[in-house]
N, C-alpha and C positions, 0 to 999 in steps of 0.2 A: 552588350551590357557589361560594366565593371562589377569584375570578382570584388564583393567589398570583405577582406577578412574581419572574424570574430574573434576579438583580442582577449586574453583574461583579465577581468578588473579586479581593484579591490571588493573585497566579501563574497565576492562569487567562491562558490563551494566548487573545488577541482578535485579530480578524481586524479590520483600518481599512480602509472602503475609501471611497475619495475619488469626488467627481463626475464625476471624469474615469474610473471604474473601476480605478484603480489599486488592489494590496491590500499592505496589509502585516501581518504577523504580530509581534502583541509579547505577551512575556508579562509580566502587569501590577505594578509594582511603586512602592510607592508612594515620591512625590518624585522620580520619574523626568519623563520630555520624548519624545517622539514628533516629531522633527526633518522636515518635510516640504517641497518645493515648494512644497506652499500654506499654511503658515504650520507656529506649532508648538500642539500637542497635549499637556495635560498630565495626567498618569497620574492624579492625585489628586482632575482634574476629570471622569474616567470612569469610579472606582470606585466603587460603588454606585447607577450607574443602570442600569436595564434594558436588556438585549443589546435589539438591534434600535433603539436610540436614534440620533438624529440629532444630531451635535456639529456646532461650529465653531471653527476656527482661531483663532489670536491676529489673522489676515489675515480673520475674517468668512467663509473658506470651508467649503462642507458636506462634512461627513463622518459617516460611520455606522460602529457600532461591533456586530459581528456575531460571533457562536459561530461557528468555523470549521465547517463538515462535513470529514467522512473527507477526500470529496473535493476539496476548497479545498486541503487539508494536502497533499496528494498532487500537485494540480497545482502548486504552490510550493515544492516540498521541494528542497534543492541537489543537483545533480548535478555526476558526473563522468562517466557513461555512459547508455546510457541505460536509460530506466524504464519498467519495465510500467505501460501506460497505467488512469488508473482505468474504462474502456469495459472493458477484460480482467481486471481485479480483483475486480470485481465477480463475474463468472463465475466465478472462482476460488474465490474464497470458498462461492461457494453449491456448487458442484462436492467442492471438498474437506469441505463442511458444518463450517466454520470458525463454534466455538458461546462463549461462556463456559465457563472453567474446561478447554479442549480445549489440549495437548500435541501442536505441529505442530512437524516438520521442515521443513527449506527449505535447500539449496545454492545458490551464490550472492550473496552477502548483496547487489553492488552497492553503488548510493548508499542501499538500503536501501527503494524504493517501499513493495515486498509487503512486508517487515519490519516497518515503520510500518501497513499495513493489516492485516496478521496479529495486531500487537499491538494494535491496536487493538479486535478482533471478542473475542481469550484471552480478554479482560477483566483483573482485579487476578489473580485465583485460577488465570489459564490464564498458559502458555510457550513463549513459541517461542523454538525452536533454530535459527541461522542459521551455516552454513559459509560461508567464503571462502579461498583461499588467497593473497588481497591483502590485507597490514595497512592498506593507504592507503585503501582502499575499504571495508571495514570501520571505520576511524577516520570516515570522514563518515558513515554510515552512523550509528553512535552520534551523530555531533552532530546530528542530522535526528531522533537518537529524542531527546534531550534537549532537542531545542530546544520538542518538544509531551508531555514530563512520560510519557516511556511506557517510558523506560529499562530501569527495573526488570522489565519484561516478556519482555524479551529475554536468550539466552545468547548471545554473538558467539563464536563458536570461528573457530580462525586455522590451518586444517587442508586439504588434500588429500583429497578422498575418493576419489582412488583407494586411500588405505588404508583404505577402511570410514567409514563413519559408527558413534560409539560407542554409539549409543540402539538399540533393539531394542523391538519392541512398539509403534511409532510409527502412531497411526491416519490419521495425513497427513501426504506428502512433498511439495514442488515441488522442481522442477531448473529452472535460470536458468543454463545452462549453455552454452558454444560446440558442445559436441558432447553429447549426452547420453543418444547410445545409449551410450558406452563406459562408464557408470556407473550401467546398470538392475540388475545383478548385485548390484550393492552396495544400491541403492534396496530390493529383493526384500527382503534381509538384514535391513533396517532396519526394513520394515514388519508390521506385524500382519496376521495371516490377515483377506479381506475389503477389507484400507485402500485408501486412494484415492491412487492416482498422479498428479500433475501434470505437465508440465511446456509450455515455449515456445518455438518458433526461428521466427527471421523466414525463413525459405524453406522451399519446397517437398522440393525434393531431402533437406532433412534429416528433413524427416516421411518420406520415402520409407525413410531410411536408422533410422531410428525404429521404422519397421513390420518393416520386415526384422530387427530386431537383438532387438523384446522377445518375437518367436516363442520366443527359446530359454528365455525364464523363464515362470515363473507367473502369466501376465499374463490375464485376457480382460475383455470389457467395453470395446473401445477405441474412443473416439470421435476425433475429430479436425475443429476447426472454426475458424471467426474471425469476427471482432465487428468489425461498422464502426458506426459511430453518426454519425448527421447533425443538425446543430441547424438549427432553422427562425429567419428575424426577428421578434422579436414586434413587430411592425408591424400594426393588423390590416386596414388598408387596403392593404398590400402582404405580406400574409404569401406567403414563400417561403423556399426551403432558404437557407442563408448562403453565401458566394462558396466558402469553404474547407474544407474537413471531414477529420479525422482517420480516415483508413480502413484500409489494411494497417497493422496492427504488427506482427501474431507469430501462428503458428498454434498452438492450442493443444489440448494431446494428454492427454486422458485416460484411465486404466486402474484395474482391481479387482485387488489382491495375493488370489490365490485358492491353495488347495492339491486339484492333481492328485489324481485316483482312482485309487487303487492296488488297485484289487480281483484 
Protein backbone atom coordinates (compact mmCIF):
# COMPACT_ATOMS: atom_id res chain seq x y z
CA UNK A 1 0.00 0.00 0.00
CA UNK A 2 1.25 3.62 -0.96
CA UNK A 3 2.86 5.86 1.80
CA UNK A 4 0.41 8.79 0.83
CA UNK A 5 2.26 11.86 2.74
CA UNK A 6 0.30 14.57 4.83
CA UNK A 7 1.27 17.95 3.32
CA UNK A 8 0.59 21.41 5.23
CA UNK A 9 -2.10 23.37 3.66
CA UNK A 10 -3.14 26.73 3.82
CA UNK A 11 -4.92 27.57 7.34
CA UNK A 12 -3.88 24.62 8.84
CA UNK A 13 -2.56 25.65 12.39
CA UNK A 14 1.45 24.40 12.51
CA UNK A 15 3.19 24.01 15.31
CA UNK A 16 7.31 25.46 14.66
CA UNK A 17 9.43 24.28 17.02
CA UNK A 18 12.93 25.35 17.03
CA UNK A 19 16.31 23.47 18.30
CA UNK A 20 16.17 25.26 21.32
CA UNK A 21 12.43 23.55 21.82
CA UNK A 22 10.80 26.57 21.63
CA UNK A 23 7.00 26.29 19.89
CA UNK A 24 4.99 28.47 18.20
CA UNK A 25 1.71 28.22 16.71
CA UNK A 26 0.88 29.81 13.21
CA UNK A 27 -1.82 29.28 11.11
CA UNK A 28 -0.57 28.97 7.61
CA UNK A 29 -1.15 31.54 5.08
CA UNK A 30 0.38 32.11 2.26
CA UNK A 31 3.00 35.31 1.49
CA UNK A 32 3.08 35.45 5.15
CA UNK A 33 6.80 35.38 7.61
CA UNK A 34 7.27 33.63 10.79
CA UNK A 35 9.46 36.30 12.61
CA UNK A 36 11.98 34.47 15.05
CA UNK A 37 15.12 34.72 17.25
CA UNK A 38 16.79 32.49 14.95
CA UNK A 39 16.09 33.88 11.73
CA UNK A 40 12.86 34.25 9.45
CA UNK A 41 10.40 31.54 8.23
CA UNK A 42 8.59 31.91 5.25
CA UNK A 43 4.96 30.60 4.90
CA UNK A 44 5.17 29.79 1.04
CA UNK A 45 8.33 27.80 1.75
CA UNK A 46 6.31 25.42 4.23
CA UNK A 47 3.33 24.90 2.28
CA UNK A 48 3.10 21.80 0.78
CA UNK A 49 5.78 19.87 2.47
CA UNK A 50 5.18 17.02 4.69
CA UNK A 51 4.36 17.74 8.57
CA UNK A 52 7.32 16.32 10.39
CA UNK A 53 9.74 18.17 8.04
CA UNK A 54 12.82 19.86 8.92
CA UNK A 55 13.34 23.60 7.80
CA UNK A 56 15.70 26.39 8.06
CA UNK A 57 15.95 29.97 8.68
CA UNK A 58 17.07 32.69 6.43
CA UNK A 59 19.99 32.48 9.61
CA UNK A 60 20.67 28.55 8.46
CA UNK A 61 18.96 27.43 11.75
CA UNK A 62 16.84 24.07 12.33
CA UNK A 63 13.40 24.00 12.66
CA UNK A 64 10.55 21.53 12.44
CA UNK A 65 7.23 21.97 11.30
CA UNK A 66 4.68 19.63 13.28
CA UNK A 67 0.66 18.97 13.52
CA UNK A 68 -0.01 20.22 16.90
CA UNK A 69 -1.69 17.44 19.26
CA UNK A 70 -4.80 18.27 21.58
CA UNK A 71 -2.13 18.47 23.86
CA UNK A 72 0.58 20.93 22.40
CA UNK A 73 -2.73 23.21 21.90
CA UNK A 74 -3.63 22.97 25.43
CA UNK A 75 -0.29 23.43 26.82
CA UNK A 76 0.05 26.82 24.88
CA UNK A 77 -3.27 28.20 24.85
CA UNK A 78 -3.37 31.96 26.60
CA UNK A 79 -4.57 32.32 29.73
CA UNK A 80 -5.86 34.61 32.34
CA UNK A 81 -6.57 32.08 35.04
CA UNK A 82 -5.90 29.06 35.47
CA UNK A 83 -6.47 25.83 33.37
CA UNK A 84 -7.32 22.28 33.72
CA UNK A 85 -4.22 20.63 33.04
CA UNK A 86 -4.08 18.25 30.04
CA UNK A 87 -2.92 15.10 32.82
CA UNK A 88 -6.96 15.92 34.11
CA UNK A 89 -8.47 16.24 30.69
CA UNK A 90 -7.66 13.51 29.65
CA UNK A 91 -9.66 11.83 32.44
CA UNK A 92 -12.44 13.84 31.79
CA UNK A 93 -13.05 13.20 28.59
CA UNK A 94 -12.92 9.52 28.90
CA UNK A 95 -15.08 9.85 32.28
CA UNK A 96 -17.82 12.01 30.68
CA UNK A 97 -17.32 9.64 27.27
CA UNK A 98 -16.77 12.79 25.31
CA UNK A 99 -17.52 10.99 21.50
CA UNK A 100 -18.25 12.58 17.86
CA UNK A 101 -21.38 14.14 17.18
CA UNK A 102 -22.03 14.27 21.54
CA UNK A 103 -23.90 17.61 23.11
CA UNK A 104 -21.73 18.43 26.38
CA UNK A 105 -22.56 21.13 28.87
CA UNK A 106 -19.81 22.85 30.79
CA UNK A 107 -19.96 25.88 33.32
CA UNK A 108 -17.20 27.88 33.60
CA UNK A 109 -15.80 28.68 30.34
CA UNK A 110 -12.30 30.36 31.74
CA UNK A 111 -9.56 30.97 29.24
CA UNK A 112 -11.34 28.11 27.82
CA UNK A 113 -8.67 24.76 28.41
CA UNK A 114 -11.62 21.98 28.55
CA UNK A 115 -13.67 24.17 25.85
CA UNK A 116 -10.97 23.76 23.24
CA UNK A 117 -10.64 19.94 24.32
CA UNK A 118 -14.41 19.27 24.46
CA UNK A 119 -14.44 20.84 20.91
CA UNK A 120 -12.10 19.23 19.90
CA UNK A 121 -13.28 15.24 20.82
CA UNK A 122 -17.64 16.90 19.43
CA UNK A 123 -16.02 16.75 16.36
CA UNK A 124 -17.73 19.04 13.14
CA UNK A 125 -21.31 17.27 13.95
CA UNK A 126 -21.01 17.44 17.97
CA UNK A 127 -21.63 20.96 20.62
CA UNK A 128 -20.50 22.15 23.30
CA UNK A 129 -22.30 24.66 25.44
CA UNK A 130 -19.93 26.65 27.69
CA UNK A 131 -21.51 29.23 30.59
CA UNK A 132 -19.61 31.99 32.20
CA UNK A 133 -20.78 34.84 33.97
CA UNK A 134 -17.37 36.84 32.85
CA UNK A 135 -17.52 38.63 29.24
CA UNK A 136 -13.55 39.05 29.57
CA UNK A 137 -12.92 35.38 30.09
CA UNK A 138 -15.32 34.30 27.79
CA UNK A 139 -13.82 36.91 24.90
CA UNK A 140 -10.29 34.99 25.27
CA UNK A 141 -11.84 32.06 25.63
CA UNK A 142 -13.16 32.58 21.84
CA UNK A 143 -9.83 33.82 20.69
CA UNK A 144 -8.07 30.40 21.96
CA UNK A 145 -10.97 28.76 19.92
CA UNK A 146 -10.27 30.74 16.75
CA UNK A 147 -6.87 30.83 16.99
CA UNK A 148 -7.05 26.41 16.32
CA UNK A 149 -10.26 26.76 13.48
CA UNK A 150 -12.85 25.04 16.40
CA UNK A 151 -15.09 28.19 16.87
CA UNK A 152 -17.92 27.04 15.19
CA UNK A 153 -18.12 24.07 17.75
CA UNK A 154 -18.81 25.95 20.61
CA UNK A 155 -21.97 28.04 22.15
CA UNK A 156 -20.28 30.79 24.69
CA UNK A 157 -23.54 31.86 26.66
CA UNK A 158 -22.83 34.85 29.07
CA UNK A 159 -25.07 33.72 31.98
CA UNK A 160 -25.36 33.01 35.76
CA UNK A 161 -26.35 29.52 36.53
CA UNK A 162 -27.74 30.17 39.56
CA UNK A 163 -30.71 30.94 37.25
CA UNK A 164 -30.63 27.42 35.64
CA UNK A 165 -28.98 26.23 32.73
CA UNK A 166 -31.36 26.46 29.46
CA UNK A 167 -30.61 22.82 28.01
CA UNK A 168 -32.39 20.03 29.44
CA UNK A 169 -31.63 16.28 28.37
CA UNK A 170 -27.82 17.17 28.46
CA UNK A 171 -25.73 13.57 28.61
CA UNK A 172 -22.72 15.50 30.04
CA UNK A 173 -21.99 18.29 32.53
CA UNK A 174 -18.62 19.72 33.99
CA UNK A 175 -18.64 22.58 36.67
CA UNK A 176 -15.17 24.64 36.70
CA UNK A 177 -16.62 26.33 39.40
CA UNK A 178 -15.33 28.23 42.87
CA UNK A 179 -18.04 26.57 44.86
CA UNK A 180 -19.92 24.06 43.11
CA UNK A 181 -21.83 22.37 45.61
CA UNK A 182 -24.36 25.46 45.47
CA UNK A 183 -25.05 24.52 41.78
CA UNK A 184 -25.83 20.52 41.69
CA UNK A 185 -29.58 21.43 41.82
CA UNK A 186 -29.36 23.07 38.77
CA UNK A 187 -26.60 20.46 37.30
CA UNK A 188 -29.67 17.52 38.17
CA UNK A 189 -32.03 19.88 36.11
CA UNK A 190 -30.06 20.00 33.25
CA UNK A 191 -29.05 16.37 32.91
CA UNK A 192 -30.55 13.29 31.51
CA UNK A 193 -31.64 10.33 33.57
CA UNK A 194 -28.06 8.26 33.81
CA UNK A 195 -25.64 11.41 32.56
CA UNK A 196 -22.37 11.88 33.92
CA UNK A 197 -21.46 14.68 36.27
CA UNK A 198 -18.18 16.35 36.50
CA UNK A 199 -16.59 18.51 38.11
CA UNK A 200 -12.98 20.04 39.97
CA UNK A 201 -11.69 22.15 43.19
CA UNK A 202 -8.27 22.37 44.09
CA UNK A 203 -8.87 21.48 47.86
CA UNK A 204 -9.87 19.14 50.06
CA UNK A 205 -12.28 20.72 52.31
CA UNK A 206 -14.40 21.42 49.14
CA UNK A 207 -14.74 17.63 48.17
CA UNK A 208 -15.82 17.30 51.61
CA UNK A 209 -18.28 20.17 51.13
CA UNK A 210 -19.21 18.42 47.69
CA UNK A 211 -20.14 15.10 49.34
CA UNK A 212 -22.17 16.54 51.94
CA UNK A 213 -24.32 18.88 49.53
CA UNK A 214 -24.93 16.22 46.42
CA UNK A 215 -26.63 13.65 49.21
CA UNK A 216 -29.79 15.72 48.73
CA UNK A 217 -30.06 15.10 44.76
CA UNK A 218 -30.19 12.22 42.50
CA UNK A 219 -26.72 11.59 42.63
CA UNK A 220 -24.95 7.93 43.19
CA UNK A 221 -21.85 6.44 41.43
CA UNK A 222 -19.49 9.06 43.13
CA UNK A 223 -15.96 8.83 42.75
CA UNK A 224 -13.52 11.31 43.70
CA UNK A 225 -9.70 11.29 42.69
CA UNK A 226 -6.45 13.05 41.31
CA UNK A 227 -3.99 12.60 38.55
CA UNK A 228 -0.22 13.38 39.15
CA UNK A 229 1.99 12.47 36.11
CA UNK A 230 5.77 12.43 36.28
CA UNK A 231 7.98 12.58 33.15
CA UNK A 232 11.20 10.67 32.97
CA UNK A 233 14.85 12.04 30.82
CA UNK A 234 15.11 10.18 27.85
CA UNK A 235 18.65 9.88 28.56
CA UNK A 236 19.38 6.33 28.45
CA UNK A 237 22.48 6.22 30.14
CA UNK A 238 20.97 8.32 32.88
CA UNK A 239 17.44 7.71 32.71
CA UNK A 240 15.47 9.09 35.73
CA UNK A 241 12.35 11.12 36.71
CA UNK A 242 13.01 14.99 35.68
CA UNK A 243 13.90 17.67 38.58
CA UNK A 244 10.18 18.97 38.36
CA UNK A 245 6.76 17.36 37.81
CA UNK A 246 3.28 18.73 37.69
CA UNK A 247 1.41 16.90 40.61
CA UNK A 248 -1.61 18.50 42.61
CA UNK A 249 -4.00 20.46 40.36
CA UNK A 250 -7.53 19.70 41.31
CA UNK A 251 -9.50 16.95 42.69
CA UNK A 252 -11.80 15.55 40.51
CA UNK A 253 -15.45 14.51 41.42
CA UNK A 254 -17.49 12.29 39.60
CA UNK A 255 -21.24 11.20 39.63
CA UNK A 256 -24.42 9.13 37.66
CA UNK A 257 -27.84 11.58 37.25
CA UNK A 258 -30.02 8.68 38.30
CA UNK A 259 -33.89 8.62 39.17
CA UNK A 260 -34.96 7.31 42.80
CA UNK A 261 -37.49 4.25 43.35
CA UNK A 262 -40.66 5.33 44.07
CA UNK A 263 -42.25 2.11 44.73
Amino acid sequence: MENILRRVKENDVAMIVSSDHKHLFVRMQKGEEIQTHRGVLKHDDILGIPWGSELRSHLDMRFYVLEPTLRDLLLHIKRKSQIIYPKDIGYILLRLSIAPGKTVLEAGTGSGSLTLALAWCVGPEGKVISYDRRADMQNLARKNLERVGLENRVELKLRDIEEGFEETEIEALFLDLPDPEKYLGQARAALAHGAVLGMIVPTTNQVSEILRSISKYPFELIDVCEIALRFYKPVPERLRPVDRMVAHTGYLIFARAVVPFEG
